[in-house]
C-alpha positions, 0 to 999 in steps of 0.5 A: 093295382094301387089301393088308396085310403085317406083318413083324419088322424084324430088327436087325444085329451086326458080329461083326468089322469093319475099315476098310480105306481111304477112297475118292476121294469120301470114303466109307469102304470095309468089310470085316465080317462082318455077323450078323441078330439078334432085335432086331426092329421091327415093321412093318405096310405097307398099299397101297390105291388113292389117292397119298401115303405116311403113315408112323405111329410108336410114337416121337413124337420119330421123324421121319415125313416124308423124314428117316425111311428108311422113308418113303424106301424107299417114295418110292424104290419109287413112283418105281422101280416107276411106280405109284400107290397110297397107301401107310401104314406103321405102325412100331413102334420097339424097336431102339435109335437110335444104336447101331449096329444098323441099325435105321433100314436094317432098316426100310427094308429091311422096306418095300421087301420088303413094297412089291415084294409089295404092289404087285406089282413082281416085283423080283428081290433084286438089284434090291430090294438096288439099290434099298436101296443108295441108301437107305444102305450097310447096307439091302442087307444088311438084305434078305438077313440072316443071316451075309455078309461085307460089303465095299465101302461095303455093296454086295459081299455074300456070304452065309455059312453061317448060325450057330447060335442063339448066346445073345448079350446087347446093352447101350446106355448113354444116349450115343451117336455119329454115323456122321460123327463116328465116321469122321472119329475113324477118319481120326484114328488113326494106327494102327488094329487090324484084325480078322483077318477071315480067321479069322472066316471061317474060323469061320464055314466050321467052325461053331468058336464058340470061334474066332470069340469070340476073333477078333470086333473092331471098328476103330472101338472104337480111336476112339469112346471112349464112357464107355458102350462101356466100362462095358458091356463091363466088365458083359458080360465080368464076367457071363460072356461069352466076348467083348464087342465094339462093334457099327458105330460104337457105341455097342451093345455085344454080348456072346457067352455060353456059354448061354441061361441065363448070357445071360439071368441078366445081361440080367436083372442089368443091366436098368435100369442101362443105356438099353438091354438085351435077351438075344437069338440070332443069326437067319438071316432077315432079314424074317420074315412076321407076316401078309400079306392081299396073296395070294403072297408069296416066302420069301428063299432064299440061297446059302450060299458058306462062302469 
């Protein structure tokens, strides 16, 4: 019988991030504050009886074989779980590549929650974050949403109080930087400014918005040095946002709005002048449910430690 789940794949904002060290093996350790926002892909997973994994996408330029996290996470799934069974994945794209948002990380995220009901696994979401982990740094948070401080390379969660819904708006011009590169600019700098993390905790546990805006910051603004990241910055502030900060290692750019409407007003103003635009809030759950023909399904729960 073919089982079916469709889901939005919620993408993430840094609303600070600092890097605090390199480690032995060359990866670099975190510390941010990570933020669900609706920016979403759309996710359609099905499992029937045969083997193989299909991976189909709006996006022809998107690679649908091992290059793509998605058809990763269901690898990474068949080979944990020992089952056998044909899986499809159909994708539809809308968060941007290269910008930080983790858009690849969310799909994958999105598969492994779907498989694990689909096939039945009854993995515990310690265990699906475990699994994430070995598909990238920020999977493991894409399976628990919301607000969590980040530390580690991606693998010490803790969740946060949720914020409320704040009006936000994401710009991305047409250039873009690699991971890689961005952390090799990091170890470049001799005297990176770091987020006061401590504050935006401190934001966070009282639910001061106004704080938080003064307090988000992002290292790796210091060494990605996009002409976009810039301009995009400009526009935001200009058109009433209370903070404009780079998201990841760019080259999205976010910005904090009093309102809906004055979020709206310039996602309207700034359409076609950027790649990429869209007015948003910021969410709670990761991986909301469409649709699923697969019988029970379990709704992600958290406890919130407001530190």
């Amino acid at each position: 019988m073919k089982k079916t789940m469709k889901l939005r794949c919620n993408a993430k904002i840094n609303l600070s991030l600092d890097v605090t060290g390199r480690r032995e093996d060359g990866y670099h350790t975190l510390k941010s504050i990570f933020q669900s926002v609706a920016v979403y892909d759309i996710l359609t997973v099905s499992v029937q009886a045969g083997s193989g994994i299909v991976l189909r996408c709006n996006i022809p330029a998107l690679p649908r074989d091992e290059r793509n996290l998605a058809y990763r996470a269901a690898q990474a799934m068949l080979e944990a779980s020992g089952k056998e069974c044909n899986v499809v994945i159909d994708l539809h794209k809308h968060i941007p590549s290269g910008a930080g948002m983790g858009g690849g990380s969310a799909d994958a995220a999105g598969v492994i929650y779907a498989l694990n009901t689909l096939m039945e696994c009854g993995y515990s979401d310690e265990k699906l974050r475990e699994i994430g982990l070995s598909l990238g740094a920020d999977v493991p948070f894409m399976l628990m949403g919301g607000t969590a401080l980040v530390e580690g390379v991606g693998e010490i969660l803790t969740p946060l109080a949720d914020l409320p819904e704040i009006p936000l708006v994401i710009l991305k011009g047409r250039q873009s930087m690699s991971t890689p590169k961005a952390y090799a600019a990091i170890d470049s700098l001799e005297c990176p400014q770091h987020p006061d993390t401590e504050q935006m905790l401190r934001a966070i546990r009282e639910q001061d918005i106004d704080l938080l805006t003064e307090h988000c910051g992002n290292t790796f603004e210091d060494a990605v040095l996009l002409s976009d990241v810039a301009r995009a910055k400009a526009a935001l502030l200009e058109d009433g946002a209370r903070c404009a900060v780079m998201t990841g290692s760019g080259s999205a750019v976010f910005g904090i709005f009093p309102d809906k409407q004055t979020a709206a007003d310039c996602a309207a103003k700034r359409r076609g002048e950027f790649a990429f635009v869209q007015a948003c809030t910021a969410v709670s759950e990761p991986l909301p449910v469409i649709s699923a023909r697969s019988g029970r399904y379990h709704k992600r729960r958290k406890k919130h430690n407001t530190q």
